[in-house]
Structure formats: structure tokens, C-alpha cells
Backbone as CSV, one residue per row, in Angstrom:
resi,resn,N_x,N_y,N_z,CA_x,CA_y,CA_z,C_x,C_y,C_z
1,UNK,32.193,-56.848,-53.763,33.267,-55.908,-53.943,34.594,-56.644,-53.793
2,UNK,35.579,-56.699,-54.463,36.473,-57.133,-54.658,37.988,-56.258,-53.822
3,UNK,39.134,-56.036,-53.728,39.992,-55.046,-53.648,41.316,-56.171,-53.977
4,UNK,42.030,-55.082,-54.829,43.179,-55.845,-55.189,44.649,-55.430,-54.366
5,UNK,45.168,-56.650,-54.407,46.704,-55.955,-53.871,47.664,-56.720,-54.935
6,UNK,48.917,-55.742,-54.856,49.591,-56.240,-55.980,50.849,-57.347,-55.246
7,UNK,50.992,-58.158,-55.887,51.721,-59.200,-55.722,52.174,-60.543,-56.655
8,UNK,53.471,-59.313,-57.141,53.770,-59.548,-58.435,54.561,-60.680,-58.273
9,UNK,54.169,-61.694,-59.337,55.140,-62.731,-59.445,54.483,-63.879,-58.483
10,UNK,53.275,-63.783,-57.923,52.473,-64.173,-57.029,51.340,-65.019,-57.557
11,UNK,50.817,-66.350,-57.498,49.306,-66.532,-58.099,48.120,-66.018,-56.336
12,UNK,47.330,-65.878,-57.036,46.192,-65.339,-56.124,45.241,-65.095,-56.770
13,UNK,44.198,-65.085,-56.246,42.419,-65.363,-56.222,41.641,-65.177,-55.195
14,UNK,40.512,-64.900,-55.567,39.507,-64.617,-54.683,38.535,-65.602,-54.577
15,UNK,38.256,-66.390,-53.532,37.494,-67.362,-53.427,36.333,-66.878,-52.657
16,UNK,35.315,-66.448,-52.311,33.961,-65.652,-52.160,33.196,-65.261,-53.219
17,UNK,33.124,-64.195,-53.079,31.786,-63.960,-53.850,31.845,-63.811,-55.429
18,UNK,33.466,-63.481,-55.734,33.156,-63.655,-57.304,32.914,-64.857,-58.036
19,UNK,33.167,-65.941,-56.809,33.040,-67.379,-57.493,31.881,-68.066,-56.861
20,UNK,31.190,-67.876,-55.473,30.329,-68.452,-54.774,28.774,-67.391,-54.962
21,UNK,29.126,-66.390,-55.252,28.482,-65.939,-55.160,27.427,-65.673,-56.050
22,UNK,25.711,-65.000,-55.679,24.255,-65.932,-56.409,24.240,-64.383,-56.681
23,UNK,22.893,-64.209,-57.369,22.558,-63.498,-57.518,20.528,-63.760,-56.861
24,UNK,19.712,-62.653,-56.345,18.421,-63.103,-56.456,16.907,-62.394,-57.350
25,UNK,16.255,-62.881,-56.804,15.042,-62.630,-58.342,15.243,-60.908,-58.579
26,UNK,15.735,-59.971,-58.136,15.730,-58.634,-58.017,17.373,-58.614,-59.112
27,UNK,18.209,-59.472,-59.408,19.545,-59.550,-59.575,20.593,-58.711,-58.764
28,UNK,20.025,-58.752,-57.474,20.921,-57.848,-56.808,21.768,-59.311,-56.038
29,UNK,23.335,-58.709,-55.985,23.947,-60.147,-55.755,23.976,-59.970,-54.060
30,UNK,23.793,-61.996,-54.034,24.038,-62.082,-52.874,25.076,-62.623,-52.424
31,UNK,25.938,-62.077,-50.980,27.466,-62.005,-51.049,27.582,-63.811,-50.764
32,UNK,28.664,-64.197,-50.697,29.224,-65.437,-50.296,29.445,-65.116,-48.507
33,UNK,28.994,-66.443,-47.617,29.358,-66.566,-46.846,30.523,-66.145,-46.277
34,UNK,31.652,-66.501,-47.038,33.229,-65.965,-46.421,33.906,-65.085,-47.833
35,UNK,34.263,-64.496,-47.312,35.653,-63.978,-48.641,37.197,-64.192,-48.310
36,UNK,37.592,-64.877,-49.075,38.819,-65.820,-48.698,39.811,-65.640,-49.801
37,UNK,40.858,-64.875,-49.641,42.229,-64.698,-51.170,43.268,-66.549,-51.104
38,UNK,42.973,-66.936,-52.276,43.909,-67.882,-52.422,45.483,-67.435,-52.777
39,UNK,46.278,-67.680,-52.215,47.809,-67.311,-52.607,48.896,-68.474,-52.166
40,UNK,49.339,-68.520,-53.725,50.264,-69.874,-53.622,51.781,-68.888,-53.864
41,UNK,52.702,-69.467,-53.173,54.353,-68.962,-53.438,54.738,-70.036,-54.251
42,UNK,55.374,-69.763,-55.129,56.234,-71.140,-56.163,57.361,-71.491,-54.838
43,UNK,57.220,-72.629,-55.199,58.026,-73.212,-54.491,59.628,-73.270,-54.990
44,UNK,59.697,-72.898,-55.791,60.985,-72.820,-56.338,61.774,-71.709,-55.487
45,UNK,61.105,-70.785,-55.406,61.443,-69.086,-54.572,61.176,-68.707,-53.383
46,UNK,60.561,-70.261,-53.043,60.184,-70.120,-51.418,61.118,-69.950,-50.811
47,UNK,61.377,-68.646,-50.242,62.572,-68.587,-49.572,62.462,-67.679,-48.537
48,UNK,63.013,-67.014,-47.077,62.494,-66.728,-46.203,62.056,-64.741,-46.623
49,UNK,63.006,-64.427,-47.412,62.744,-63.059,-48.163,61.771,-63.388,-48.960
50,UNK,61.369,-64.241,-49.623,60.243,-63.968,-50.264,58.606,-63.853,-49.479
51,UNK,58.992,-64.597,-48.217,57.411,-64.724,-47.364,57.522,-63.372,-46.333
52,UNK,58.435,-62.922,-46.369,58.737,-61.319,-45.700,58.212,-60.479,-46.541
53,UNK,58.492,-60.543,-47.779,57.732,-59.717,-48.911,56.073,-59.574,-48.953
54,UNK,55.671,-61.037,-49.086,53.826,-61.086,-48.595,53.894,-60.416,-47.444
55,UNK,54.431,-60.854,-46.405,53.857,-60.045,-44.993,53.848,-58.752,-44.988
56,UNK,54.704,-57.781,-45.441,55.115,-56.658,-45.723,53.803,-56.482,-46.983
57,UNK,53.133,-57.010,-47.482,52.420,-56.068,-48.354,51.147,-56.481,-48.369
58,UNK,50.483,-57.825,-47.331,49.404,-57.822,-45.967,49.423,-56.473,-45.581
59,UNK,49.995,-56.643,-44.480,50.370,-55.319,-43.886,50.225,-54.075,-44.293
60,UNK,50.948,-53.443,-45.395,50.441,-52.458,-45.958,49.179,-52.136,-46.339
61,UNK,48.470,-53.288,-47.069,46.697,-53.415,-47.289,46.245,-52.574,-46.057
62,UNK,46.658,-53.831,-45.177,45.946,-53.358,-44.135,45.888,-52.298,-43.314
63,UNK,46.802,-51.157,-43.643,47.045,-50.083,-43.158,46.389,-49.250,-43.967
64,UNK,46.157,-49.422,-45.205,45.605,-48.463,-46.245,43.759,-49.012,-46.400
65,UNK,43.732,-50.242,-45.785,42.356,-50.407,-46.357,41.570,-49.474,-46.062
66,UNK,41.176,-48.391,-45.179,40.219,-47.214,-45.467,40.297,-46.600,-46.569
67,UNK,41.681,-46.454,-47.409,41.638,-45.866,-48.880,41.628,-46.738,-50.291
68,UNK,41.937,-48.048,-49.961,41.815,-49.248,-50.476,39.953,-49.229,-51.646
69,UNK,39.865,-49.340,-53.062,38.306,-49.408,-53.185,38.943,-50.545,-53.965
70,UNK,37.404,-51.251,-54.124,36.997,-52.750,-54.433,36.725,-52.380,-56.357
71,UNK,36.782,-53.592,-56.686,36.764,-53.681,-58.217,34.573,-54.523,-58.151
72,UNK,33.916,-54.110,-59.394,32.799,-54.222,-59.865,32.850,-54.851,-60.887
73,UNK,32.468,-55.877,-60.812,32.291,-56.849,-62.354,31.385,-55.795,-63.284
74,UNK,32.642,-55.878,-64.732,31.720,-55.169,-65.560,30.975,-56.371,-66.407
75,UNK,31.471,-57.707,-66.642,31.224,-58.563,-67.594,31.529,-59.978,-66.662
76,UNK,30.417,-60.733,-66.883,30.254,-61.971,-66.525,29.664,-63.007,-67.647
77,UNK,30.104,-64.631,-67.458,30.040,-65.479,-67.958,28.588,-66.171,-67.088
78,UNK,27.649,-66.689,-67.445,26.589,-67.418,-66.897,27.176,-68.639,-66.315
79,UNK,28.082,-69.259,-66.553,28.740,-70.141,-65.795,30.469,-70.083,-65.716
80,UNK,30.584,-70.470,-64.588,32.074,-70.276,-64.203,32.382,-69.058,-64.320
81,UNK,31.803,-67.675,-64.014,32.383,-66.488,-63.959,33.734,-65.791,-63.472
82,UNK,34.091,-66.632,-62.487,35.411,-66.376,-61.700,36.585,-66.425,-62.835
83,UNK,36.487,-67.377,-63.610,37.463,-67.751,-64.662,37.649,-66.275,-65.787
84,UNK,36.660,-65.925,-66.213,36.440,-64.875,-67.309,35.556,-63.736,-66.932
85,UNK,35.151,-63.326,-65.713,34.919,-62.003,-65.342,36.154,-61.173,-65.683
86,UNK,35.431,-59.624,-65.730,35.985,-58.318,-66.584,35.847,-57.245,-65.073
87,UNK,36.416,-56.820,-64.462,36.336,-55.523,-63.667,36.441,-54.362,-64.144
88,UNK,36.335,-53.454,-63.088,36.506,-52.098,-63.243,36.702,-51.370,-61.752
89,UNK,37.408,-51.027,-61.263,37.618,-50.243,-60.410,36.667,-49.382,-60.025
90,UNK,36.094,-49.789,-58.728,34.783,-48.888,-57.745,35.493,-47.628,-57.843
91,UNK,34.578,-46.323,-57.923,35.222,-44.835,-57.446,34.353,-44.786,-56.156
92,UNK,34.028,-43.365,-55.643,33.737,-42.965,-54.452,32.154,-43.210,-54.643
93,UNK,31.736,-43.107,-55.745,29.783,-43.068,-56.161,29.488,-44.489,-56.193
94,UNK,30.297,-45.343,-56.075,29.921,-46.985,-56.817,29.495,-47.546,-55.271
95,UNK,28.260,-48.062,-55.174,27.573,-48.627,-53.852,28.249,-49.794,-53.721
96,UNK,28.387,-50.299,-52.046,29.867,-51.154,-52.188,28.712,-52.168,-51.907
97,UNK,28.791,-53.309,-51.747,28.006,-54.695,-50.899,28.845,-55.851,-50.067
């Protein structure tokens, strides 16, 4: 399960399970050890308002994550999926893992 936050003007990624992660003989996937968001600031804009901005919208996640839902790969690549996976937004019926 994935969940997105917006952070525009931002690069970021998910390093867990959409990229580490197996699937087994049943194809039910198995999660990645850690789930870890990569987020780089350009350095050009690194500036002390701009890392107030991430913290401020950490923060918010984290206040909302009980209403927060995770994204479901609709479409995967047999190799390198992380690159060219397709989502779709979990609703309330979508079984989380």
C-alpha cells in the first residue's frame, strides 16, 4: 500500500515495497522489509522556508494518516516496476497489506 502526500515542486519516491518488493507462488505480494520515501530539495531553493514547508506537510500527513488511503498498483512492468507502475487510489473495500 502506498499513500501519497503532495509536495509540489519536490522529487520523491518510495523505496519499499513498490520497488523491493516480491511477490509469492500464491502472487500475493510480499511487503519489503522497510518502507522508506526518498525526498530530495533542489538545492537551488534550499532555503530555510522551503524545509519549513516539508515539515509543515510531514506533519499534516501525520495528523491525517487515519484518513490518509494508500494507492494499489493497477499495472506493473516484470522488471523494474517502480519506474513504470500505474496506481489507483485504495477506497474503503480495497484490503490494505
Amino acid at each position: 500500500m502506498l499513500s501519497y502526500i503532495d509536495l509540489e515542486g519536490y522529487d520523491r519516491f518510495e523505496i519499499g515495497s513498490v520497488m523491493f518488493g516480491k511477490y509469492d507462488r500464491a502472487r500475493q505480494l510480499v511487503p519489503a522489509q522497510m518502507e522508506l520515501v526518498w525526498l530530495a530539495i533542489p538545492r537551488r531553493v534550499y532555503t530555510h522556508s522551503h524545509t519549513d514547508y516539508v515539515i509543515e506537510v510531514v506533519i499534516e500527513a501525520h495528523h491525517r494518516r487515519k484518513d490518509l488511503r494508500g494507492y494499489r498498483i493497477t499495472h506493473e512492468a516484470s522488471l523494474l516496476r517502480h519506474f513504470t507502475a500505474k496506481f489507483q487510489p485504495m477506497t474503503s473495500g480495497d484490503q490494505q497489506t
